[in-house]
C-alpha positions in Angstrom: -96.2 -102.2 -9.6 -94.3 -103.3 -12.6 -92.7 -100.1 -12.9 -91.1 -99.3 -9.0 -90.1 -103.5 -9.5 -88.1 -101.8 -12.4 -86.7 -98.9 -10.9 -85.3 -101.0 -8.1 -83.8 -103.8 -10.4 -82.3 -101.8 -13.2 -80.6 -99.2 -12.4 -80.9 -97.2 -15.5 -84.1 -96.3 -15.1 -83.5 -95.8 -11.8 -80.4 -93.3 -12.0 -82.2 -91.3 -15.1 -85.7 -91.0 -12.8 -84.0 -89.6 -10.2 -82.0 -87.0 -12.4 -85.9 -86.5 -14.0 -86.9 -85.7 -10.4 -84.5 -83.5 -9.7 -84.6 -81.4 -12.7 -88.5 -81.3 -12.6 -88.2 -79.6 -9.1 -86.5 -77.1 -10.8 -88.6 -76.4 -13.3 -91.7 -76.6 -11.5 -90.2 -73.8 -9.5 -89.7 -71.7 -12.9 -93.7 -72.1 -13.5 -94.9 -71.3 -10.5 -93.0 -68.4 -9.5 -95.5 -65.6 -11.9 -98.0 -66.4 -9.2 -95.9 -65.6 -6.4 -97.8 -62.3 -6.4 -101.3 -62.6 -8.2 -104.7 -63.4 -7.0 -103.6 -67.5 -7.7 -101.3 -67.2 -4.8 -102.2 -70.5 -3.8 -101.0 -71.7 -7.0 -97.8 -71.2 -6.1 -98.2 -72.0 -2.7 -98.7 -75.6 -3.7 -96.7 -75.4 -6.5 -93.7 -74.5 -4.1 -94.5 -77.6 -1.8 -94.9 -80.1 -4.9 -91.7 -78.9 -5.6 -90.0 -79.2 -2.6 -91.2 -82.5 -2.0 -89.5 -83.7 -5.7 -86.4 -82.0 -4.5 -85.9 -83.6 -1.2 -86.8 -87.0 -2.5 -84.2 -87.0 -5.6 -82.0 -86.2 -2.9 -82.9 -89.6 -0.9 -83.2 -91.6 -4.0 -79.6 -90.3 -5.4 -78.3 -90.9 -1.5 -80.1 -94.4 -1.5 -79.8 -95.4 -5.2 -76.1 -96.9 -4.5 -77.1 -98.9 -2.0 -79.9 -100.7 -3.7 -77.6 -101.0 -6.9 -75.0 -102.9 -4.5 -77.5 -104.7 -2.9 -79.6 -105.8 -6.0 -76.0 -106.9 -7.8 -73.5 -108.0 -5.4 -71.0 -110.0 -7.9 -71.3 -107.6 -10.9 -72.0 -103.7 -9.6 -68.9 -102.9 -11.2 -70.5 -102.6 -14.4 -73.7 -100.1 -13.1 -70.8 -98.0 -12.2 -71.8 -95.4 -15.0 -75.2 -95.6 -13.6 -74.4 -94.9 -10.2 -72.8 -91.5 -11.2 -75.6 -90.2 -12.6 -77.7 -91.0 -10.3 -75.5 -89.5 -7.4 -75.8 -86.3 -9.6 -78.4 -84.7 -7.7 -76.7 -85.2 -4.5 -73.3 -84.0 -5.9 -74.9 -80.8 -7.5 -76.0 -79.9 -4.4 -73.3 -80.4 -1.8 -71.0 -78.2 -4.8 -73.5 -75.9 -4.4 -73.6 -75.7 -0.8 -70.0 -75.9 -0.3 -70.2 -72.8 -2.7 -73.0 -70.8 -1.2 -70.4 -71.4 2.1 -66.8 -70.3 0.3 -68.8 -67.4 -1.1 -70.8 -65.7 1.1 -68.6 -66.4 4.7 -68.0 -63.3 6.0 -71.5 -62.0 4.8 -73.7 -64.2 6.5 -73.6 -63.3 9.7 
C-alpha cells in the first residue's frame, strides 16, 4: 500500500515506473518470441498477453501521470516538470512511431 501511496505522491517514482513498464513490455516480447514455434507455444501465448497488458497500461499511466502530478501539486508542478517528460515518454514514442508507420507505408497499405 505504501508503495502505490508513493507512486501517486512523487512523481519520480512515478515517471521512472512507467518508463520501467514500458521498456519491460518490450523486452518481455524479446523472450518470448523462441517459443513462437516450439512445443511451449503457450509460453508465448501468455507471454504475448503479459506483455500486452504492460504495454497498454504504460500507455495510461504516461497519459494519466500529468494529471495526477497537477492534481497532487497545484502551486508548485512547475518544478516536476522534468518528471513529467519522462513519464509522457512512452506515450510520445509511440504516437512518433505511429505517425511514422503512417508517413511511411501510405500508399502501401491498402
Amino acid at each position: 500500500m505504501k508503495f502505490i501511496k508513493n507512486l501517486l505522491e512523487n512523481p519520480k517514482s512515478a515517471a521512472l515506473s512507467i518508463v520501467l513498464l514500458f521498456i519491460m513490455s518490450f523486452l518481455l516480447g524479446l523472450a518470448v518470441e523462441p517459443y513462437r514455434i516450439s512445443d511451449h507455444y503457450w509460453i508465448y501465448q501468455y507471454g504475448n498477453i503479459l506483455r500486452l497488458l504492460l504495454l497498454f497500461s504504460s500507455l495510461l499511466f504516461s497519459f494519466l501521470q500529468p494529471f495526477m502530478v497537477i492534481s497532487n501539486h497545484k502551486k508548485n508542478w512547475k518544478k516536476h516538470l522534468f518528471w513529467i517528460f519522462i513519464g509522457l515518454l512512452p506515450i510520445l514514442y509511440f504516437g512518433i512511431m505511429m505517425l511514422w508507420i503512417m508517413i511511411r507505408f501510405d500508399d502501401k497499405i491498402v
